[in-house]
N, C-alpha and C positions, 0 to 999 in steps of 0.2 A: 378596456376589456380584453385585446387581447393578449396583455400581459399574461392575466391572472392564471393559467397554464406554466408557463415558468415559475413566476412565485409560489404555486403546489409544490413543482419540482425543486424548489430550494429549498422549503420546508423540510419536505421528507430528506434532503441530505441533510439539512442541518442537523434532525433531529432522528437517524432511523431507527432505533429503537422505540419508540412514539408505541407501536402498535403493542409493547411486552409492557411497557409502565399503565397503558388500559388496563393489561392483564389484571395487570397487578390491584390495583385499583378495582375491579370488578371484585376480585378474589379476598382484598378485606372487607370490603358488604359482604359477601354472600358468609364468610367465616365470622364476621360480627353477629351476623343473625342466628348463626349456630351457636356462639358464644351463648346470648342473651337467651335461648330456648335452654341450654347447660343449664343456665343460672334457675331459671324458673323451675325447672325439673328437680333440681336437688336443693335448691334453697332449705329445705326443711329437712336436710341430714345436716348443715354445716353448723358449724359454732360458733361462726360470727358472719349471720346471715346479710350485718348492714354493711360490713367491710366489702362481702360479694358484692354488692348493689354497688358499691362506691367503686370499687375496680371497673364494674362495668361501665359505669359511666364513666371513668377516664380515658378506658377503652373505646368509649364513643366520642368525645373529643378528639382522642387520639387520628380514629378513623377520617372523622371528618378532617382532623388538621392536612392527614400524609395523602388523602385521597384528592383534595386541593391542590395540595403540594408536589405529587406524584401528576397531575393534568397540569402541568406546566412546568418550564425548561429550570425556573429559579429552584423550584424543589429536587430535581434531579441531582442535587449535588451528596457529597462523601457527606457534609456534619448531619445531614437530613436524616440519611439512610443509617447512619451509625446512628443516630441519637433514638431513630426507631426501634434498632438492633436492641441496643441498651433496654429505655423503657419496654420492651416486650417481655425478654427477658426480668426484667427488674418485678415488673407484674405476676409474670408467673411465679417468680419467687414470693408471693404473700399467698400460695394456695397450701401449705400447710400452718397458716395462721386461720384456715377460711374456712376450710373440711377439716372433718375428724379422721381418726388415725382408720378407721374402718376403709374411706370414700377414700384417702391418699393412699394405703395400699392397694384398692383393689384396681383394677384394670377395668372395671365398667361403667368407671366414674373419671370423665377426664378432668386435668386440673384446669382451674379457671379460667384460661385463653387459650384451651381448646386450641383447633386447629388456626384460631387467628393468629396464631405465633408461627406460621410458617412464612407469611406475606415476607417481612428483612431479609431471608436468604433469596425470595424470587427476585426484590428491591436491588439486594447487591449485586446479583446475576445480569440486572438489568444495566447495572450500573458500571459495572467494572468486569465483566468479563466469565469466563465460566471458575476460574481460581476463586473470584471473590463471591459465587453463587456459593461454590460447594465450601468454602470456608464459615461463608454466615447458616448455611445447614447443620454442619460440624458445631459452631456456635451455640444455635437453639437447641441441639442435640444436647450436648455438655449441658446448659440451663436446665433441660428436662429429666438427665439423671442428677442432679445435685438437688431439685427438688424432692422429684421421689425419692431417692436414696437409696433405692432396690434396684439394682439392676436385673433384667427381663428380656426374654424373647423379641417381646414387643414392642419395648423400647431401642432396643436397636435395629429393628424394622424400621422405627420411627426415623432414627438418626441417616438409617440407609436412605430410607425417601425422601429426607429435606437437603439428604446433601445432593443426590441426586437432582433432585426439583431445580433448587439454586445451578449446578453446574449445566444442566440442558437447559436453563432458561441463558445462562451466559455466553452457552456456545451459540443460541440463536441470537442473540446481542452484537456479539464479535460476528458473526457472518452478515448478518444486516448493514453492519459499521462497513464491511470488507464493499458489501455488494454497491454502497452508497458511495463510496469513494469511485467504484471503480464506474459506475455512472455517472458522475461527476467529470471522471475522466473523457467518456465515451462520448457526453455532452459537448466538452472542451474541444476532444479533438475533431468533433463534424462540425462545430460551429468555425475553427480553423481550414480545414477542408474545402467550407464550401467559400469562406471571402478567400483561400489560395487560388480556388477556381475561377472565381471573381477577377480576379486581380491578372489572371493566365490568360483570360480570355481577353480583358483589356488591353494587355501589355501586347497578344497576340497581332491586336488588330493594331496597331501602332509602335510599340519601339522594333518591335523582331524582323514586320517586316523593312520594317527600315534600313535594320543592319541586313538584313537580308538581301534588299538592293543595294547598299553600298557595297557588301563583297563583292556581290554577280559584276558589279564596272565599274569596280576596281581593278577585278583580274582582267575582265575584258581590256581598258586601258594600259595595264601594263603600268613598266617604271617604277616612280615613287606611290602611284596608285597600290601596286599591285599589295604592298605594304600595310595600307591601311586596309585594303581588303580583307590580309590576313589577320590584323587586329579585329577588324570588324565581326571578321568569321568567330573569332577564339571569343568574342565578348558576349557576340549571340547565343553560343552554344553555353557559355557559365551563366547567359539569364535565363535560358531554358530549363537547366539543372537548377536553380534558384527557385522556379516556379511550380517544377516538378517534385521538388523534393518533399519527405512526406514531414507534414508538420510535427516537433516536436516538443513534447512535453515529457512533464517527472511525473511521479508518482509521490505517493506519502512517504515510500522507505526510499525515496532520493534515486530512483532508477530513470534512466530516457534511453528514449532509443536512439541506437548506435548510429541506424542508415543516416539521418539528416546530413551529420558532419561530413559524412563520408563522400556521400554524391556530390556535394557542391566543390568536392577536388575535380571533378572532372571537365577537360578539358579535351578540345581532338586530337590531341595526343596521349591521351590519360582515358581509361574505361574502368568505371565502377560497376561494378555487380553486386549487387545486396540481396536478401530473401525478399520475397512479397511482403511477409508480416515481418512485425515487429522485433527488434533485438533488442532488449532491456537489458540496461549493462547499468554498470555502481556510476553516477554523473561523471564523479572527480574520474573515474577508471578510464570512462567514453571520452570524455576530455584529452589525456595522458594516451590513448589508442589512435586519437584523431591526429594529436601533434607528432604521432612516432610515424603515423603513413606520411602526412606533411612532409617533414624532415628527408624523409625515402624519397619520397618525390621529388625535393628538392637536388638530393641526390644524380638522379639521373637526371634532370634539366644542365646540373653542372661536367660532369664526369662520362654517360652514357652516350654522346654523341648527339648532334645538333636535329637529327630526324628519327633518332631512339623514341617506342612509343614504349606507354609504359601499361599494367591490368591490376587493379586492385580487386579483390574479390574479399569478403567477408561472408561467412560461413557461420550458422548457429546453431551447434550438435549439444545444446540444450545444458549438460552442466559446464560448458566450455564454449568457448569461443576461438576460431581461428581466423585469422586473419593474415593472408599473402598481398606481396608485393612484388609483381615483374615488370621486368624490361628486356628486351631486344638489345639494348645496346652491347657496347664494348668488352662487357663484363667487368670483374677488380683483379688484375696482377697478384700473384703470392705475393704476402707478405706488405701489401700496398697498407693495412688498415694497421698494423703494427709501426710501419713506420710514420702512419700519420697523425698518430695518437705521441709517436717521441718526437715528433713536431710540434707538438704542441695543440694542433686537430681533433678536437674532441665530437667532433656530429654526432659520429658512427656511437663511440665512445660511451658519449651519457646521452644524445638526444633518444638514440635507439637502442642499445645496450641497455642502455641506466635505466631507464622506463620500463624495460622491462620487466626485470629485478626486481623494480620497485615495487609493481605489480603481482609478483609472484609467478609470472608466467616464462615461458621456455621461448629459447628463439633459434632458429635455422637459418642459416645460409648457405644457398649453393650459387656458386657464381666460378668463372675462369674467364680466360681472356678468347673475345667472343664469344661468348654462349650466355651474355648477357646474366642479371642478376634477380636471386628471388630470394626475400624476406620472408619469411612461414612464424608467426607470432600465436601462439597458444596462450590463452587466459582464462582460467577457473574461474564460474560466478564464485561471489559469496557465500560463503555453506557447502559448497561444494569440496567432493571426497576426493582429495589428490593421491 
């Protein structure tokens, strides 16, 4: 029992649109009934009174078929909806075999599937998005002048309204679809959240402080202690950043957030800074940014001096991202990164150069000898106006 709360909520992502294919479905009864009241009211002008009766009643099967088929997932597909599209239109097409030339001229006699021929543009709307709403309205529209054959005021009132109909039922389709994912996500990431808290507060009462007393006497002891201590300290601190870190996931269009990778460089000689929220960046991009701060890091562990501390800071002014790298240390000699590259040394080179390029984004260095070294990395999301 108390599953069945989740299993709601998988439903409704599975399926959010659910609540516009009712629509839909409401809207061919209540337009079939219109139809069949059409049909009884003018039966006695048409010229082929039994053809009317026979339309309606395929138009009733009809109904019953897509109204089935529209209340559940198997009918929701492309051949269902286009095959509606077709025979609705193909129907309408026998109303000048049905009515006389008087009832298809005039405008106070609709042709024989009435407004039940608007349901395939709300169908496609529902289906595929607000393009394939107002395409299947543009559709019935073209059906409904090739029938009449007079083009009229009111017929392209008509045409305005179904393509309208179909493209606002599609942009509610697409934003249902948007809002279910992004629930799906919001689900994901608390249900992460809470076993990381889980997992923090267990680790808390047992491995951390552990390491926590093996620093404290190791450095009290001194010597070869004093060693382990400071391993013990630097292991403490990356499981703390480990547990701290905020859990990461993608998205539909392949985005995660940046901080995860970021924080778990740090170390007590290394300080990450991220935003509170989220930084969504292209996966493979956050990837390629995570390995170019690495790389930099790695950097001043080897070149900046044995007690050089280093600040990473990441920054997200929304169509860009910037991302710095400092240190305290020694800083780089003129001309140090030129001759290490005709050494054969390519770190600087392609680990952090090239990545960046690759990227698209701009890179800065200001460094001299002592005044220590700072990376300044600028990256344009996707879509964004460089």
């Amino acid at each position: 029992m108390p599953k069945q709360p989740a299993e709601r909520v998988t439903k409704v992502i599975d399926d959010p649109a659910t609540p516009l294919w009712r629509g839909a479905v409401a809207l061919r009864i209540v337009t079939f009934l219109f139809a069949a009241a059409n049909v009884i009211a003018n039966q006695s002008g048409y010229t082929r009174p039994w053809l009317a009766w026979t339309t309606l009643g395929v138009m009733a099967l009809w109904s019953v078929f897509t109204s089935r088929a529209y209340s559940t997932t198997w009918g929701r597909r492309w051949p269902v909806v286009l095959a509606d599209l077709a025979l609705t239109c193909g129907l309408m097409g026998l109303s000048p075999l049905i009515m006389s030339s008087p009832q298809l001229l005039t405008e106070n006699v609709p042709l024989i599937t009435t407004i039940w021929a608007c349901v395939p543009a709300v169908a496609l709307g529902a289906l595929g998005g607000s393009a394939a709403g107002f395409a299947g309205g543009l559709a019935v529209g073209l059906a409904t002048y090739l029938t009449k054959g007079v083009p009229s005021l009111d017929l392209l009132r008509d045409v305005v309204l179904l393509a309208g109909a179909g493209m606002v039922v599609g942009m509610a389709s697409a934003t249902a679809r948007r809002s279910a994912v992004r629930l799906a996500q919001a689900l994901r990431t608390e249900a992460a959240t809470a076993e990381r808290e889980r997992l923090a507060r267990s680790i808390h009462d047992s491995v951390l402080q552990v390491l926590a007393r093996v620093r404290k006497r190791g450095m009290e002891v001194g010597g070869e202690a004093a060693e382990l201590a400071q391993l013990a300290g630097e292991q403490e601190v990356a499981l703390r950043n480990l547990v701290a870190a905020a859990p990461s996931d993608s998205t539909v269009d392949g985005e995660v957030d940046l901080r995860p990778g970021l924080q778990l460089l740090a170390t007590p000689r290394i300080q990450v800074s991220t935003p509170a929220t989220q930084v969504m960046f292209n996966a493979a991009a956050a990837g390629e940014l995570t390995s170019l701060v690495r790389e930099a890091l790695s950097n001043v562990d080897k070149h900046a001096g044995r007690d050089a501390k280093a600040w990473v800071l990441l920054e997200d002014l929304g169509d860009e991202v910037v991302l710095s790298v400092r240190d305290d240390g020694q800083g780089i000699p003129e001309g140090r990164i030129a001759s290490a590259e005709a050494e054969g040394r390519m770190g600087i080179a392609k680990s952090i150069r090239g990545r960046v390029a690759s990227l698209g984004g701009t890179l800065e260095l200001q460094t001299g000898p002592g005044e220590g070294t700072e990376w300044e990395v600028r990256v344009f999301r996707k879509g964004a106006v460089q």
